[in-house]
VOLOTI-412447 format. One record per atom (N, C-alpha, C): residue in one letter; x, z, y. Coordinates in pm, 1 decimal. Example, Ala and Ser with C-alpha at 12.3 -4.5 7.8 and 13.67 -1.06 7.14 Angstrom:
2
aa/east/up/north
A/1319.0/780.0/-569.0 .
A/1230.0/780.0/-450.0 .
A/1320.0/780.0/-330.0 .
S/1285.0/708.0/-225.0 .
S/1367.0/714.0/-106.0 .
S/1290.0/787.0/3.0 .
//
This chain:
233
aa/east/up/north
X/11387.8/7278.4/14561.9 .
X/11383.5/7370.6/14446.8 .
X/11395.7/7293.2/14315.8 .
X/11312.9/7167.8/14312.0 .
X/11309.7/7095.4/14194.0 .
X/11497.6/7058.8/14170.7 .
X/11536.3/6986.9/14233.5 .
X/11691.1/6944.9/14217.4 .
X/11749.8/7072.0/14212.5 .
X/11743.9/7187.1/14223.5 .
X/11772.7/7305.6/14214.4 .
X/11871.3/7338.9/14075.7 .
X/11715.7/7342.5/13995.6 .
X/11652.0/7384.5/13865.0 .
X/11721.8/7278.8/13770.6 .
X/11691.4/7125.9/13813.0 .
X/11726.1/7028.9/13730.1 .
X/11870.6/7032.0/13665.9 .
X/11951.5/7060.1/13696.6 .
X/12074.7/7079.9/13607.7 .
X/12050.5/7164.6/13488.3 .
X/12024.7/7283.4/13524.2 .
X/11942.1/7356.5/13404.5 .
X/11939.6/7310.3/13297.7 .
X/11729.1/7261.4/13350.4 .
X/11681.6/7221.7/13222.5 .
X/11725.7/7118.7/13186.0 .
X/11868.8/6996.1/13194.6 .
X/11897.4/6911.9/13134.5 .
X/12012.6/7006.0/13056.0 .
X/12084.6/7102.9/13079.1 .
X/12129.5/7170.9/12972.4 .
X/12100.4/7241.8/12901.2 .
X/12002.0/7280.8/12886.2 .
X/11914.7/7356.6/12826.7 .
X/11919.9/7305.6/12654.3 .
X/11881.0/7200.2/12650.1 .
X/11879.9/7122.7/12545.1 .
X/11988.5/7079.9/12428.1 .
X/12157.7/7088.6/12523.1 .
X/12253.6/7068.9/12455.5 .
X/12311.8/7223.0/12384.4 .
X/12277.9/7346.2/12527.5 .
X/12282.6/7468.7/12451.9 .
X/12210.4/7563.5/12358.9 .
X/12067.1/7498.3/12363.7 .
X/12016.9/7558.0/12271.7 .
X/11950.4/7434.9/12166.5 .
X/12079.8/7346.4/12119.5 .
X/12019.5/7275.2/12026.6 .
X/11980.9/7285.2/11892.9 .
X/11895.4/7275.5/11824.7 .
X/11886.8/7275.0/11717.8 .
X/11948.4/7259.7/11596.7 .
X/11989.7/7322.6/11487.2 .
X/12054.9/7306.0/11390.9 .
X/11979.9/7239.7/11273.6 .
X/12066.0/7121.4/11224.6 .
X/11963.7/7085.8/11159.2 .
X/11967.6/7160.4/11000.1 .
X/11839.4/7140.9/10954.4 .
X/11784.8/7169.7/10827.5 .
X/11887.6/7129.6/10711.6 .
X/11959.0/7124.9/10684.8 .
X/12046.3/7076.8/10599.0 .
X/11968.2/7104.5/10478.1 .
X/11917.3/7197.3/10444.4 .
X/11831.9/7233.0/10326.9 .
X/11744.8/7131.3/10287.9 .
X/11643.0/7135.0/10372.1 .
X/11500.2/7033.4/10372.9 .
X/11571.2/6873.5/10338.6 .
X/11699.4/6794.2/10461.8 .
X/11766.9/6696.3/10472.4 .
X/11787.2/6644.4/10299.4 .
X/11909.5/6772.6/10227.2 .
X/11960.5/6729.7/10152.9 .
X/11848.8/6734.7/10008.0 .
X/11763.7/6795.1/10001.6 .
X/11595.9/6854.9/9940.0 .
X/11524.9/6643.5/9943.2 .
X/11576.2/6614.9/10042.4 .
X/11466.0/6518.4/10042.3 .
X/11546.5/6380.5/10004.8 .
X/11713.2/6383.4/9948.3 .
X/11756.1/6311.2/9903.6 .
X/11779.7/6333.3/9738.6 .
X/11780.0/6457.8/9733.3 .
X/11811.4/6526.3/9607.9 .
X/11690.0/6604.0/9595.7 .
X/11532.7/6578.8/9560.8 .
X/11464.1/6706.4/9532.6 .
X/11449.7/6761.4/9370.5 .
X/11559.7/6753.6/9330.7 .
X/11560.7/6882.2/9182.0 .
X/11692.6/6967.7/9177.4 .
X/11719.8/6936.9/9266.9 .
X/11867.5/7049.9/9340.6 .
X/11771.8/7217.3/9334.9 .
X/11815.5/7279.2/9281.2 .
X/11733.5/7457.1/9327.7 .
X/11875.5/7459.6/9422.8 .
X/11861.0/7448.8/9574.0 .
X/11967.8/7523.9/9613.0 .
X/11964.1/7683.8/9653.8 .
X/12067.8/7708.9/9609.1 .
X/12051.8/7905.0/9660.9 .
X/12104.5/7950.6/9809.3 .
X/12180.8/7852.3/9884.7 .
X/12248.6/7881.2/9974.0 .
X/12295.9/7768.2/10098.6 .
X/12317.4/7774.7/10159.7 .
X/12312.3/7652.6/10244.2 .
X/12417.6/7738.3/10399.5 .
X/12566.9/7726.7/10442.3 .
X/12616.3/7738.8/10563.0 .
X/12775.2/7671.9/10561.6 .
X/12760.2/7669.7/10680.8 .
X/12849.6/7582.7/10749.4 .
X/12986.5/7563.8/10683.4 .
X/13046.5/7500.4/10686.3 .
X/13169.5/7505.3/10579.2 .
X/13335.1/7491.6/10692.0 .
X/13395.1/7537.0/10607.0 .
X/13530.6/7533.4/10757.5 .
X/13569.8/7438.7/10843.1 .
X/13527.1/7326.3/10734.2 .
X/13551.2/7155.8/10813.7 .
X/13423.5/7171.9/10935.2 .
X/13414.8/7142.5/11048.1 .
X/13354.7/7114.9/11138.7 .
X/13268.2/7015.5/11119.2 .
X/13136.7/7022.1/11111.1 .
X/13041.3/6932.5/11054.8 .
X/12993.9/6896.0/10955.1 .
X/13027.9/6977.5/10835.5 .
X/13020.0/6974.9/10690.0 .
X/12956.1/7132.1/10690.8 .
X/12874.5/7098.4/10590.6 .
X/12820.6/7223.7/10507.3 .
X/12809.7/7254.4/10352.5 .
X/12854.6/7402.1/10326.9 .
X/12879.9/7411.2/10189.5 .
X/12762.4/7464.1/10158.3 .
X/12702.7/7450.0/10003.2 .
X/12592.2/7431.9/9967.2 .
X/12616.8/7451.0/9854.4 .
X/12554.9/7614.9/9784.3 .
X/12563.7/7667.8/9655.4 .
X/12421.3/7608.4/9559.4 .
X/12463.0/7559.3/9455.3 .
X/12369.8/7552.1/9347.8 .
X/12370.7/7586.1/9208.9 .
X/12325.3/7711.1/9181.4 .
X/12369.8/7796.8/9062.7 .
X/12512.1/7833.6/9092.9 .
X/12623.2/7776.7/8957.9 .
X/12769.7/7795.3/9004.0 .
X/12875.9/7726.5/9076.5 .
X/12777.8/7600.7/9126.8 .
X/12862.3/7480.6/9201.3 .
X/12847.9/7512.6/9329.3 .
X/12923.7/7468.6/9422.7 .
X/12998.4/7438.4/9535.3 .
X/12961.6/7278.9/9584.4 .
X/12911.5/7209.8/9634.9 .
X/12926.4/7113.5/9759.1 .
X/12941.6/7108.7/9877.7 .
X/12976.1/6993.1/9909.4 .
X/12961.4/6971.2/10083.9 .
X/12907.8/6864.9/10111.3 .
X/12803.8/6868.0/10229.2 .
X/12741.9/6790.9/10241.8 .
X/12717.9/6770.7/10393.4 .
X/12700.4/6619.3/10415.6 .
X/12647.1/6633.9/10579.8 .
X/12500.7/6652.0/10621.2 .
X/12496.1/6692.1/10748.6 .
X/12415.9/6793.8/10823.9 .
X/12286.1/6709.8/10784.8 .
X/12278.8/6565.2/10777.3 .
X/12173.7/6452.6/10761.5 .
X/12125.5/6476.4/10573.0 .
X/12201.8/6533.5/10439.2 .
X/12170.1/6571.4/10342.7 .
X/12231.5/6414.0/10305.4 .
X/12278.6/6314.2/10358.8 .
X/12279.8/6184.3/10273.4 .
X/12399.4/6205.0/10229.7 .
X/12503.1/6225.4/10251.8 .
X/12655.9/6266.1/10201.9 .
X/12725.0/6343.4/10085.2 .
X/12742.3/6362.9/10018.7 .
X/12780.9/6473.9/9923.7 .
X/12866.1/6456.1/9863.9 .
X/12984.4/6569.6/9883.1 .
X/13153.9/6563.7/9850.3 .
X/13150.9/6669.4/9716.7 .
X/13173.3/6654.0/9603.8 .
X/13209.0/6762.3/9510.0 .
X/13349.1/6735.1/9480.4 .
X/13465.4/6837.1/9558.1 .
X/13527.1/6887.4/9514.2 .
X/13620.6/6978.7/9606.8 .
X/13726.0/6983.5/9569.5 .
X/13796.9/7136.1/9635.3 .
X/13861.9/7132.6/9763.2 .
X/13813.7/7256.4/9871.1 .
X/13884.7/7211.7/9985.8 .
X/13998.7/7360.0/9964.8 .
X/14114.6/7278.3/10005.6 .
X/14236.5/7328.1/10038.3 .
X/14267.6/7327.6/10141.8 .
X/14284.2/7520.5/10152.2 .
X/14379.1/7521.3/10288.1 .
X/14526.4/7543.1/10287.1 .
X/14588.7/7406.4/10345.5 .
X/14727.7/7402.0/10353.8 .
X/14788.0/7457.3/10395.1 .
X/14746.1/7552.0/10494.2 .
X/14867.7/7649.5/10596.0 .
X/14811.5/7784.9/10518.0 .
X/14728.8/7846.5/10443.6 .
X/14730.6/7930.9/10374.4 .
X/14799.7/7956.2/10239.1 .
X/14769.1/7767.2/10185.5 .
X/14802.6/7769.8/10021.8 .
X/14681.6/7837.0/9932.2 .
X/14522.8/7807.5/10011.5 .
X/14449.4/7829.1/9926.1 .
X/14337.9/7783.8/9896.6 .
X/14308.9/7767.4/9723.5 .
X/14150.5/7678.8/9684.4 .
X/14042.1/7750.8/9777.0 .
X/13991.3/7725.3/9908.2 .
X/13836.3/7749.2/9913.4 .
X/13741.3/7766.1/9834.0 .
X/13703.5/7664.1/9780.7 .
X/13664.3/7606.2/9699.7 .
X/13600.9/7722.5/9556.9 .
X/13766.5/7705.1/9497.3 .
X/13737.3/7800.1/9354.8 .
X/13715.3/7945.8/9389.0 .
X/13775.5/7994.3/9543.8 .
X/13712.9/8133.1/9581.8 .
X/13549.3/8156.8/9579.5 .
X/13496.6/8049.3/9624.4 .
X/13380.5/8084.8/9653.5 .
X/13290.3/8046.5/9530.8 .
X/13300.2/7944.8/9458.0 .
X/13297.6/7922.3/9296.4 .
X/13283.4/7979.5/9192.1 .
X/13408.0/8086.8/9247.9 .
X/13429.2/8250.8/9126.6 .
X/13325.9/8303.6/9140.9 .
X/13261.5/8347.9/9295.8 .
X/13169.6/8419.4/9307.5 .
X/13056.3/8381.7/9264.4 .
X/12941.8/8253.0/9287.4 .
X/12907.7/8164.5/9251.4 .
X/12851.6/8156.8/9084.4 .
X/12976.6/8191.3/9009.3 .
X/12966.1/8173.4/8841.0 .
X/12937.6/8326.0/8804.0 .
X/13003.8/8438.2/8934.0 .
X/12979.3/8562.3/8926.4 .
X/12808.0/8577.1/8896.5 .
X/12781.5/8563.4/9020.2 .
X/12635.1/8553.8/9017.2 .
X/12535.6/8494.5/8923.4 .
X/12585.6/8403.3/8869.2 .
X/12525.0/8302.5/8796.9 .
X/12500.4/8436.4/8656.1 .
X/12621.1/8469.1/8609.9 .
X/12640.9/8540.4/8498.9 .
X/12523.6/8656.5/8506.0 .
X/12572.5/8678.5/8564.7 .
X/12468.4/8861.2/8664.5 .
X/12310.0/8806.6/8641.2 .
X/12278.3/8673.5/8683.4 .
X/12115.8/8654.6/8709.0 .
X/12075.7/8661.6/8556.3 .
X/12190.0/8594.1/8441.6 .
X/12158.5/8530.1/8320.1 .
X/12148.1/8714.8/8270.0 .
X/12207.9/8777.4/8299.1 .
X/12188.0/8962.2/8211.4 .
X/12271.4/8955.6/8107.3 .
X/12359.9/9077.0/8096.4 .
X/12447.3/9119.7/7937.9 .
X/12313.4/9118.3/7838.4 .
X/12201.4/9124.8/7822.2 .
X/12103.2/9135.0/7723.8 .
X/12109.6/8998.5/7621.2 .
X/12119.0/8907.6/7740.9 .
X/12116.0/8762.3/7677.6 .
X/12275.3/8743.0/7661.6 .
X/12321.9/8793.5/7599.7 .
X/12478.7/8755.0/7537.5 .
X/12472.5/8872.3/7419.2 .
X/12582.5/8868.0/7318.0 .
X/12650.0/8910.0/7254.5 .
X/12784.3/8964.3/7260.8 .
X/12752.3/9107.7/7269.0 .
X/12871.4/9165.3/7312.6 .
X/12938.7/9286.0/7225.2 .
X/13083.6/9261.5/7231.6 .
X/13145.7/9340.0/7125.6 .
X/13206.8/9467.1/7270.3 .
X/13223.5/9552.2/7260.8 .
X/13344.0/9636.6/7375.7 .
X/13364.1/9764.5/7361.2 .
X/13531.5/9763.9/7410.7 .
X/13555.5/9890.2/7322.2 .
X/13506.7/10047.6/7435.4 .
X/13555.2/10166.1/7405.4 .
X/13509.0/10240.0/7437.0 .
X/13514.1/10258.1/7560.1 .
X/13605.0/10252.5/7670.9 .
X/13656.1/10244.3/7755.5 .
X/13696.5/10120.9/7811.1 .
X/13602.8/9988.2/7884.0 .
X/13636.7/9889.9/7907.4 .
X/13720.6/9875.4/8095.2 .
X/13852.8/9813.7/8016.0 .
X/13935.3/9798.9/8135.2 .
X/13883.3/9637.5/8218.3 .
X/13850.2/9549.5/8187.9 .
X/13803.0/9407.6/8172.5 .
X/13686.9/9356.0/8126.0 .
X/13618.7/9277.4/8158.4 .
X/13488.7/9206.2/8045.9 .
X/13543.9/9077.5/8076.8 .
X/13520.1/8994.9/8014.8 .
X/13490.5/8776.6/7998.7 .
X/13412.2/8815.5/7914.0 .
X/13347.9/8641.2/7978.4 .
X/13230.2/8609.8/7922.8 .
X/13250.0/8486.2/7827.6 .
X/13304.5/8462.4/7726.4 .
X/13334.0/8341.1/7584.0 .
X/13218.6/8265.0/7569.2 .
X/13252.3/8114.7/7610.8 .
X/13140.0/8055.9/7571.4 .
X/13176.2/7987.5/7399.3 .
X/13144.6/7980.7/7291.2 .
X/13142.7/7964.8/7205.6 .
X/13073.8/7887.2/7102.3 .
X/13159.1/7866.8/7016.7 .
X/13134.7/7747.0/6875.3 .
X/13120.3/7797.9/6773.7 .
X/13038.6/7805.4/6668.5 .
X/13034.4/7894.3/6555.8 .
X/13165.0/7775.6/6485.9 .
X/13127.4/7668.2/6534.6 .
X/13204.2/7572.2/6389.8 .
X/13333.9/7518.9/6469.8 .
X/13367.0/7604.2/6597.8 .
X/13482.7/7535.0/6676.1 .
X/13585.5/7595.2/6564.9 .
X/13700.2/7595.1/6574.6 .
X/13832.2/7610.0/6482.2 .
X/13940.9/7742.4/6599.1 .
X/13941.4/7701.1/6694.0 .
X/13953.3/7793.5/6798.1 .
X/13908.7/7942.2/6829.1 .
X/13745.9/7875.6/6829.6 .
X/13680.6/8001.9/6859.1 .
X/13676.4/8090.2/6758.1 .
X/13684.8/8053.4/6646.8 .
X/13677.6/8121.7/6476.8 .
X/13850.0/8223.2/6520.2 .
X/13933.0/8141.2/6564.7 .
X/14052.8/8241.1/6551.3 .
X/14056.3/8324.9/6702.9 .
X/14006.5/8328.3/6797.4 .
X/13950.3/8377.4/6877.0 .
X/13910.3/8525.7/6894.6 .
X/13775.3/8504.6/6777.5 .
X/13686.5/8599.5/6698.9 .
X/13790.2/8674.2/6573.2 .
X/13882.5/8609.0/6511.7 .
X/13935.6/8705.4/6424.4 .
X/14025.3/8819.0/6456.5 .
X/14071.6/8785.4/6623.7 .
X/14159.5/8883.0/6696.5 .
X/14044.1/8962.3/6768.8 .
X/13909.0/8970.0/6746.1 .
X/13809.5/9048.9/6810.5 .
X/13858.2/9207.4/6824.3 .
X/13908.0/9286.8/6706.5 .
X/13958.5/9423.2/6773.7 .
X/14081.6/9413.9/6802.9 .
X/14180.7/9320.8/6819.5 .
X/14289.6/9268.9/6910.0 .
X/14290.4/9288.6/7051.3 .
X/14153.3/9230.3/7132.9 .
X/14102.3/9224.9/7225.3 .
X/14031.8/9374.1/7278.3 .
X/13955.0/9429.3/7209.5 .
X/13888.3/9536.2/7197.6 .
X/13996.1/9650.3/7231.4 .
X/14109.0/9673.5/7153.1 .
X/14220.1/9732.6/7188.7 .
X/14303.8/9736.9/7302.6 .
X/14285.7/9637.4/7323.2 .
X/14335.8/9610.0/7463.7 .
X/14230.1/9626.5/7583.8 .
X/14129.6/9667.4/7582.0 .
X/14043.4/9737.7/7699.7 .
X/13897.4/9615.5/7736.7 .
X/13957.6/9466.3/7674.3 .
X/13871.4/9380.8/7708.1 .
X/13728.8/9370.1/7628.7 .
X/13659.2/9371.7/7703.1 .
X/13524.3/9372.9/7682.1 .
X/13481.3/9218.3/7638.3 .
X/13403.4/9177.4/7532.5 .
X/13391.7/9067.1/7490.0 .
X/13263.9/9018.7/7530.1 .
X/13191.0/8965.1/7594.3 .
X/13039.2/8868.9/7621.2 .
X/13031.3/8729.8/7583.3 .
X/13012.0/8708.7/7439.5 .
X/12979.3/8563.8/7405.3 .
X/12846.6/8507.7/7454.9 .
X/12851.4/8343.6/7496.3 .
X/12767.0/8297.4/7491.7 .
X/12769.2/8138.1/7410.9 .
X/12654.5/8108.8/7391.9 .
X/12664.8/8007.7/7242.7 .
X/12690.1/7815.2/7354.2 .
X/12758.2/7754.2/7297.7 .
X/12763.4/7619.9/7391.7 .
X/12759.2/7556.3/7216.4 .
X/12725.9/7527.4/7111.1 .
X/12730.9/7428.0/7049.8 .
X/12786.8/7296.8/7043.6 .
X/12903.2/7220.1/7053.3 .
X/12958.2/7148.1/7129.4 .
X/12870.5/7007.4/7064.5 .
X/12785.4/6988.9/6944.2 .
X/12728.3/6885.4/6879.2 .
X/12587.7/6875.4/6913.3 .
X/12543.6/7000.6/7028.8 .
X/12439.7/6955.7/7090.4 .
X/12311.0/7018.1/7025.9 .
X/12205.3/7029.6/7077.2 .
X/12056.4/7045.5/7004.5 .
X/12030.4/7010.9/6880.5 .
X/12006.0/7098.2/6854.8 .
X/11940.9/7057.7/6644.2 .
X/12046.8/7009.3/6546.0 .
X/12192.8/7071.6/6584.2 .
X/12255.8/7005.2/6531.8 .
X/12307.6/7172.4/6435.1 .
X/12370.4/7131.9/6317.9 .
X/12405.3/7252.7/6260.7 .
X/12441.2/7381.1/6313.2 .
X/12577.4/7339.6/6405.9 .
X/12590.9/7455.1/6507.8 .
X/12490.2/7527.6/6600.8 .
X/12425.9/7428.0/6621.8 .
X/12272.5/7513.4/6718.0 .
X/12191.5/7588.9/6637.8 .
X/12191.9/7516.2/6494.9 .
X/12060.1/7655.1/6402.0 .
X/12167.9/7724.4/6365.5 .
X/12266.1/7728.7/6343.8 .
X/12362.8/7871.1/6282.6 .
X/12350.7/7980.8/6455.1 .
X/12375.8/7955.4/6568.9 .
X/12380.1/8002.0/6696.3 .
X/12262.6/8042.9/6680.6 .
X/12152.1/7984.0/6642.7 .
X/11965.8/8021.4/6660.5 .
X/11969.3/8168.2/6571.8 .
X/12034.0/8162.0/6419.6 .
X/12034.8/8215.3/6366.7 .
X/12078.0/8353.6/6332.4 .
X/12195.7/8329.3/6362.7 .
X/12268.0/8447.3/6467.1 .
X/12217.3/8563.3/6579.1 .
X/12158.5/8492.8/6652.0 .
X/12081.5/8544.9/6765.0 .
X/11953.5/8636.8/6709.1 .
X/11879.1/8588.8/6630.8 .
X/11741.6/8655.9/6528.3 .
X/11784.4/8685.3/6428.3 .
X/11918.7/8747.0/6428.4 .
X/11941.1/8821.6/6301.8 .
X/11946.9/8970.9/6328.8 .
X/11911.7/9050.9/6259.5 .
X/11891.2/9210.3/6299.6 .
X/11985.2/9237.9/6357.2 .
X/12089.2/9231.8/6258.0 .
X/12237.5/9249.4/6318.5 .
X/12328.0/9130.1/6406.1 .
X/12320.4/9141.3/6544.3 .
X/12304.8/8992.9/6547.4 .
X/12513.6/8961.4/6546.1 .
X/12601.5/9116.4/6626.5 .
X/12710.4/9102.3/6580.6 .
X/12806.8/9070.9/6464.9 .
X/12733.0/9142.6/6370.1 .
X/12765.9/9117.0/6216.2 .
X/12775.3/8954.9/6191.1 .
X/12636.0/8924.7/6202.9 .
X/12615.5/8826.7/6211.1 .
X/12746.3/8731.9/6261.8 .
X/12732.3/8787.7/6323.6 .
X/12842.3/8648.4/6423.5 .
X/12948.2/8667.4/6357.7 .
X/13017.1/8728.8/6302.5 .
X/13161.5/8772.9/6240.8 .
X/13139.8/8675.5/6105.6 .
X/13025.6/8717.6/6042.2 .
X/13007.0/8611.0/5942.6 .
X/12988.3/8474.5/5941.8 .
X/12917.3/8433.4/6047.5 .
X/12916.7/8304.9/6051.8 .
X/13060.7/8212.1/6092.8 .
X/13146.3/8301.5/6149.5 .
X/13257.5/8279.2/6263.6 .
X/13351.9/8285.6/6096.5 .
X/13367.9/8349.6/5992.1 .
X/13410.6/8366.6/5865.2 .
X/13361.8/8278.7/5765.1 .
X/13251.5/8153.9/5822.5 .
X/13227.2/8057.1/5697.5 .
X/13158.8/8096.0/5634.3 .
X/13084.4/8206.0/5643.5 .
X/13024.9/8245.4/5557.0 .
X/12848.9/8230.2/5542.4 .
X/12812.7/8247.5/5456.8 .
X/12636.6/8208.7/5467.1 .
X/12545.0/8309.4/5575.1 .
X/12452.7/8254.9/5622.4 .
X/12365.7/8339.5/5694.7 .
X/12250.9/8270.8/5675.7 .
X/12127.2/8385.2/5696.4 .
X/11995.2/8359.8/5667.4 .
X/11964.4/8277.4/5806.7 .
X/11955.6/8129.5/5779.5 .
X/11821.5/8074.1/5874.7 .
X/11724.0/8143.3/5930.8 .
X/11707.8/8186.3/6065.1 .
X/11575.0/8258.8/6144.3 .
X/11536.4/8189.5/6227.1 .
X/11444.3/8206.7/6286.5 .
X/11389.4/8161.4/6377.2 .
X/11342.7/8274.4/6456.5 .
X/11364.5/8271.9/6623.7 .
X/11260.4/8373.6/6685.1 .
X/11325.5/8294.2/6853.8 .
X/11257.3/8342.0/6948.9 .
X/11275.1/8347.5/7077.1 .
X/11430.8/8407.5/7134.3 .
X/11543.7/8268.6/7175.0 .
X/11604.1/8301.1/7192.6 .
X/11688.7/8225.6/7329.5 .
X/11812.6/8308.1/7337.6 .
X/11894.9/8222.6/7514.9 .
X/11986.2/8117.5/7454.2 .
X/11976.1/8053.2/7348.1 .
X/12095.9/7971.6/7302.0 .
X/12088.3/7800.3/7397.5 .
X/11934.1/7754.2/7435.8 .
X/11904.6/7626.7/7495.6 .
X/11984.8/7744.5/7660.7 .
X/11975.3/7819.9/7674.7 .
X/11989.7/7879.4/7823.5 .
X/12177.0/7875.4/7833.6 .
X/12184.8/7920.6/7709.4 .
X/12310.3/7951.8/7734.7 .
X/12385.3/7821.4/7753.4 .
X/12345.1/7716.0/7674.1 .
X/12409.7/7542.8/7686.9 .
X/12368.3/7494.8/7859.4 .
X/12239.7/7520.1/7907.2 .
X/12263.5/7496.5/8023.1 .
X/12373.9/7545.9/8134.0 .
X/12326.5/7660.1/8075.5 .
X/12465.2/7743.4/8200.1 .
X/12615.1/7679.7/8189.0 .
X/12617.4/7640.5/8057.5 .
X/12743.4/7596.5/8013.5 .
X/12731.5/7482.8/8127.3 .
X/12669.3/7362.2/8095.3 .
X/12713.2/7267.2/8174.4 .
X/12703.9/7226.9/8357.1 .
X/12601.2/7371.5/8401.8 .
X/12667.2/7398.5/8514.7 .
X/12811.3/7424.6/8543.7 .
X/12821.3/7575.7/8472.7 .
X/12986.0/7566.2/8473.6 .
X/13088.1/7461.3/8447.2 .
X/13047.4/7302.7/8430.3 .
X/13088.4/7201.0/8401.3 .
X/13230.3/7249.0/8242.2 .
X/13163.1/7342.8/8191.8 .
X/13205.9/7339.9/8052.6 .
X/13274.2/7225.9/7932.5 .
X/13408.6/7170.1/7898.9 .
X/13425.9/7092.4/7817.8 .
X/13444.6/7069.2/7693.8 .
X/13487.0/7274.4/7666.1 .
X/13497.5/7257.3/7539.1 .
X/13478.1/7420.1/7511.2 .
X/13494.3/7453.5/7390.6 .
X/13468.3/7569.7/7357.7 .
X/13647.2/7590.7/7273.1 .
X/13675.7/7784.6/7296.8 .
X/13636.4/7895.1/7361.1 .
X/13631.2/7823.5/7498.7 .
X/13560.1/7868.5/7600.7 .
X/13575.3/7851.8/7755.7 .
X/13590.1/8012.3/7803.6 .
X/13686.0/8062.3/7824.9 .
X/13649.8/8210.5/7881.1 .
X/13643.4/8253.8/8015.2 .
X/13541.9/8311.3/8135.4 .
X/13523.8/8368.4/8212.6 .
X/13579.4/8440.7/8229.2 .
X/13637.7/8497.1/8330.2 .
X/13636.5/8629.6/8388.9 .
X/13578.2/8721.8/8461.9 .
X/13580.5/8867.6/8451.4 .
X/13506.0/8929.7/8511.1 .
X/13507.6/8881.7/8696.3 .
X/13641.2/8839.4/8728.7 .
X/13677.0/8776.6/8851.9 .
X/13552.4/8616.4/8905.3 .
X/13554.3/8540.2/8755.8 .
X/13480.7/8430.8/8819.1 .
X/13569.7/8322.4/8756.2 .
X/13700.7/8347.6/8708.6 .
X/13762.6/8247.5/8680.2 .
X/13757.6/8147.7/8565.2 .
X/13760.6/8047.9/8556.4 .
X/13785.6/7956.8/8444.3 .
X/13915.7/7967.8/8341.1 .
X/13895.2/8008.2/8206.0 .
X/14050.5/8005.3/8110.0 .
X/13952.6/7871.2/8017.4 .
X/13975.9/7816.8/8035.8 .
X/13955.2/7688.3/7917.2 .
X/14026.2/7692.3/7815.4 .
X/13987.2/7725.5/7656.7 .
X/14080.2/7694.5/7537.5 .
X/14093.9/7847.7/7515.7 .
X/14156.1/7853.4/7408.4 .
X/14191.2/7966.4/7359.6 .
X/14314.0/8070.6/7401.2 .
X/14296.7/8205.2/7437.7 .
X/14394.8/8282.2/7488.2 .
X/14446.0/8383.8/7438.6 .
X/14549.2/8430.1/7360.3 .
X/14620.6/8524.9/7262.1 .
X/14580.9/8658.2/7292.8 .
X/14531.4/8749.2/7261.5 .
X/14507.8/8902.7/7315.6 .
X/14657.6/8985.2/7434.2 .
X/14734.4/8933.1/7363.3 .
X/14828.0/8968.7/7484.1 .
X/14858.5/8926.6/7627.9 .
X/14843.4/8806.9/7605.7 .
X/14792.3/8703.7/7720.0 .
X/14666.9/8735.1/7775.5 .
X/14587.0/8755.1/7765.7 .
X/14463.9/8764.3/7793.0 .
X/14470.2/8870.6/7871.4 .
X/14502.7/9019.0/7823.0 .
X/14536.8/9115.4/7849.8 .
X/14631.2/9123.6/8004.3 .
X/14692.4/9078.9/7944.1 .
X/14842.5/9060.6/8029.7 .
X/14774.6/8986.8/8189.0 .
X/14683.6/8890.3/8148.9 .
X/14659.3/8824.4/8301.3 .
X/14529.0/8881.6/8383.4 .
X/14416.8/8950.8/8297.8 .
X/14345.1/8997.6/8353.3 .
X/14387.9/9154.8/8381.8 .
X/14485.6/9210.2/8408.0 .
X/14546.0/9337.5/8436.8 .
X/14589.1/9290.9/8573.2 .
X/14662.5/9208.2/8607.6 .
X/14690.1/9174.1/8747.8 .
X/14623.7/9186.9/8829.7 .
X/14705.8/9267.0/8926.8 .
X/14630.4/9309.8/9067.0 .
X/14562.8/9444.2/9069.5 .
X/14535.3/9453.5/8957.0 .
X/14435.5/9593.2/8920.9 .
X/14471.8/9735.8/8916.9 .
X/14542.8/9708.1/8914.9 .
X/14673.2/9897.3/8919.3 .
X/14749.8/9919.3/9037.0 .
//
């Protein structure tokens, strides 16, 4: 009976083996990672591993870690930035339209989310095509990236902005050179620079899409228009 059985329980072990922890693994090489997500990735033995809006891969042991894009060649497609989009989707969604500044017209065909410079040169002409954009169905969600960093002019004009009654007005004026009252109050502008540099952000305008996508730099209202309409009709 014993030699019976014994084949068994020596397979027993290979079929019901354990998966390892990839979480805990990669937690105990990296512990200030918040990861949100942790499964298997298409490569055989690799696992993809969401953190906020990033994407890795990592091996099953946590010591390994690949950041960047897997391509599938017989499809012709980024993995990668598919799952990424979603990823920055979410990211946006956790952060709330409350904590942004938003212009939109009555009937929104589109939203992006603008990360923004009061003192960029870009973003100022950006903002002057604001009912350009508006007209065209797109919904506007700024968020503030200061490109000179903490405590630097651009961050108290962004502070300022934000604790101003009017905080749109506001922004039109400041985005116009123009003076605004210094405030102070409780605001998402340190939140919004983080998010930025998850999204590995380089410069300002950076515009989102409601899709997830990255437009880096500045984009003409017709253009803009013109590319977030695709697919949609």
């Amino acid at each position: 009976m014993f030699k019976a059985i014994c084949p068994i329980l020596l397979a027993l072990p290979l079929s019901l083996a354990a998966k390892p922890d990839v979480r805990q693994n990669l937690q105990r090489h990296w512990p200030e990672a918040r990861i949100d997500a942790v499964r298997p990735a298409e490569i055989p033995g690799l696992y993809e591993v969401i953190i906020g809006p990033r994407l890795y891969y990592v091996s099953p042991d946590g010591r390994y870690l690949i950041d960047g894009h897997l391509i599938d060649l017989q499809d012709r497609q980024d993995l990668t930035e598919v799952k990424q989009a979603k990823a920055r989707r979410a990211a946006l969604d956790k952060l709330g339209e409350d904590l942004t500044i938003v212009f939109a017209p009555d009937k929104p065909k589109a939203t992006v989310t603008v990360f923004t410079d009061i003192d960029c040169g870009y973003c100022r002409r950006f903002h002057a095509q604001i009912n350009e954009y508006l007209s065209r169905g797109i919904k506007v969600r700024y968020l503030f990236f200061p490109r000179a960093g903490k405590d630097s002019e651009s961050y108290h004009k962004a502070v300022a902005v934000w604790c101003a009654k009017d905080k749109n007005a506001a922004l039109t004026e400041a985005k116009q050179g123009k003076f605004i009252e210094m405030r102070s109050c409780d605001h998402p502008v340190d939140r919004h620079m983080a998010l930025a540099e998850e999204f590995g952000v380089q410069g300002t305008p950076t515009i989102i899409t409601d899709r997830g996508e990255v437009l880096p730099g500045y984009v003409p209202p017709d253009q803009l228009a013109q590319y977030l309409s695709r697919d949609r009709n």
